[in-house]
C-alpha positions in Angstrom: 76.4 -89.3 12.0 74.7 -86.9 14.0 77.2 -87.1 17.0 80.1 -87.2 15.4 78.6 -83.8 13.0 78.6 -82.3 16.3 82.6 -83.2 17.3 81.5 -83.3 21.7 84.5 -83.3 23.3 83.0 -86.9 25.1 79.6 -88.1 24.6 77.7 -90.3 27.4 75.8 -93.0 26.3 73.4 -94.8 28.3 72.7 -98.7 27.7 72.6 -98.6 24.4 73.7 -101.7 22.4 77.6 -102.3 23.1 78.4 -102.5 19.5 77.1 -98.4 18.9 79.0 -97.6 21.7 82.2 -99.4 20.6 81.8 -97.9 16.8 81.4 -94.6 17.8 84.4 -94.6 20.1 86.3 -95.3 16.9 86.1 -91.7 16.6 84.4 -89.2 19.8 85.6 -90.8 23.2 82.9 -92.6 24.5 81.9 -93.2 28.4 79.2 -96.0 28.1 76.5 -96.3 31.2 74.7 -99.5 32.0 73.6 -101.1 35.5 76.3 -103.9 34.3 79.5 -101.6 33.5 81.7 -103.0 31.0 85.3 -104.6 32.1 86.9 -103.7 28.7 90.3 -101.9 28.2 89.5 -99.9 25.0 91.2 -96.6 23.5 88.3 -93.9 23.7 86.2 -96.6 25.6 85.4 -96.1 28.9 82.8 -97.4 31.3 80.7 -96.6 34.3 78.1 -98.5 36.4 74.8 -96.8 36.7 70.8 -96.9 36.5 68.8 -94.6 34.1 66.6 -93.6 36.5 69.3 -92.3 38.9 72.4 -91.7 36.3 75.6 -90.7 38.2 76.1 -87.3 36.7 75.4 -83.9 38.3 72.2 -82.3 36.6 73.0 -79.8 33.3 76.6 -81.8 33.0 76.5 -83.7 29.7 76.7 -82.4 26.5 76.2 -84.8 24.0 74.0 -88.1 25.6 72.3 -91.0 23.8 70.1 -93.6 24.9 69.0 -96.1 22.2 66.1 -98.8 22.4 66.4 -98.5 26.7 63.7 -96.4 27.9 60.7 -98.6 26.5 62.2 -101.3 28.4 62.1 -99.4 31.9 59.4 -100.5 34.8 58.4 -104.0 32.9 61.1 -106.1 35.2 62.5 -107.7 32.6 66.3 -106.8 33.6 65.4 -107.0 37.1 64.1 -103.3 37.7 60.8 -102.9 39.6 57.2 -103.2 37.8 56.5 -99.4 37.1 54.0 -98.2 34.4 56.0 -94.9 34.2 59.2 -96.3 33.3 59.8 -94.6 29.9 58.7 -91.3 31.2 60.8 -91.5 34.4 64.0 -92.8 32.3 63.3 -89.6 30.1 63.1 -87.2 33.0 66.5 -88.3 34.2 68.1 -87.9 30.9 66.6 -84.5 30.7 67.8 -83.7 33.9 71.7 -84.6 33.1 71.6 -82.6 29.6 73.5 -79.6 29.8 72.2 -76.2 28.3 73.3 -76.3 25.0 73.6 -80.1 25.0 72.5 -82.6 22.6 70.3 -85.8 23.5 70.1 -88.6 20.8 66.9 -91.1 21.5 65.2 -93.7 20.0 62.6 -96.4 20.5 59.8 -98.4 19.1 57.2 -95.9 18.3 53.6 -96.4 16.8 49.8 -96.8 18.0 50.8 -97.2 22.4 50.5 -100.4 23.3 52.5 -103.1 25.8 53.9 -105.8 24.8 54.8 -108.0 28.1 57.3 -108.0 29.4 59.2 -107.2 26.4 59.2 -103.1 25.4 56.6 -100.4 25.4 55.5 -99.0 21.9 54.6 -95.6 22.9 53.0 -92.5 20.3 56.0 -90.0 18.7 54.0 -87.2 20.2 54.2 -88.9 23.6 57.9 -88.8 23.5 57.5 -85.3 22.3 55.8 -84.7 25.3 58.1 -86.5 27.7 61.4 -84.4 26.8 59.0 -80.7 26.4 61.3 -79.0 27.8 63.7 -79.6 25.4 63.6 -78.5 21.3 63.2 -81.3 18.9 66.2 -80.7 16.5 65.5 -83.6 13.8 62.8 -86.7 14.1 63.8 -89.2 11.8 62.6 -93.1 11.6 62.0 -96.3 10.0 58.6 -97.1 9.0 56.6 -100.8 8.9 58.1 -101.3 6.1 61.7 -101.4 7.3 62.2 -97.4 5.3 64.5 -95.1 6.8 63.3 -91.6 6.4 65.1 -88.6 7.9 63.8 -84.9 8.7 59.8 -86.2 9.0 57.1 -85.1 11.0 56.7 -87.5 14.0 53.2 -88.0 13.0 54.2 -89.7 10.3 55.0 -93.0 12.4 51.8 -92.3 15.0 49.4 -94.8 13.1 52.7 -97.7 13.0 52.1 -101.0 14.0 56.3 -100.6 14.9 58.2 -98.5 13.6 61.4 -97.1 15.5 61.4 -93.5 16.1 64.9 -91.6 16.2 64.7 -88.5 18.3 67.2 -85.7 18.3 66.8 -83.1 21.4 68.1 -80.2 22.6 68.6 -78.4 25.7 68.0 -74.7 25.4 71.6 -72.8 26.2 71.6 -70.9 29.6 70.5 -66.8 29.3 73.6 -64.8 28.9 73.8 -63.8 32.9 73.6 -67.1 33.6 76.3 -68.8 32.0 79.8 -69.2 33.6 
């Protein structure tokens, strides 16, 4: 809902589950991400082989980017990638790097007291999150508690004490000063 209440002109997703990326090209044209591209012929489908910790996109270029239930994933070798600890904050980096001024980045993952659990995902702390995309303003923090409750518009302490809950981040990049732009 969020996306599509923004109307991008193309919105970039990055691994996230095929069906999200299918449904929302249904109605926003959708160029989909992933170390193994599709090889679909879809109307407003589109696909592009890539890693998220080097995305193939100039920096500041997208405008409307999600990244669903990937990042915690990153640095435990479970797809393949190399063992690295900073993983999550690394994948984050990159999608911060991508996001245009202006642009909107749409993010969730398991979220709750920090913990690993090999080789599976990373549960990390809302506030760390909120820490790993600083530079960017959290628009809306919304999320679904132990108990399987959707909430929207909460405070993302509200999840910190979770055994695992899934935390739905909305960021965005501050628009370029004035003399900057164009």
């Amino acid at each position: 809902r969020r996306v599509t209440a923004n109307q991008p002109a193309r919105h970039v997703d990055v691994a996230s589950q095929v069906l999200f990326a299918n449904l929302l090209a249904a109605v926003v044209p959708v160029l989909f991400v992933d170390y193994r591209p599709l090889h679909v012929s879809l109307s407003g489908l589109s696909s592009l082989g890539g890693s998220i910790l080097a995305l193939p996109f100039a920096a500041n270029s997208l405008a409307s980017l999600s990244c669903l239930h990937v990042a915690e994933h990153i640095g435990l070798g479970r797809y393949g990638d190399p063992l690295d600890p900073l993983g999550t904050q690394k994948a984050a980096r990159e999608l911060v790097r991508v996001l245009a001024p202006g642009g909107n980045l749409y993010f969730a993952l398991p979220v709750g007291r920090p913990r690993l659990q090999f080789n599976a995902h990373r549960i990390h702390a809302p506030q760390t999150i909120c820490t790993y995309f600083d530079d960017l303003e959290l628009v809306e923090f919304c999320g679904v508690d132990d108990h399987g409750r959707f909430a929207e518009a909460i405070n993302p302490a509200a999840l910190a004490h979770s055994s695992y809950a899934c935390g739905l981040f909305w960021f965005r990049k501050a628009a370029a000063p004035p003399h900057l732009q164009g």
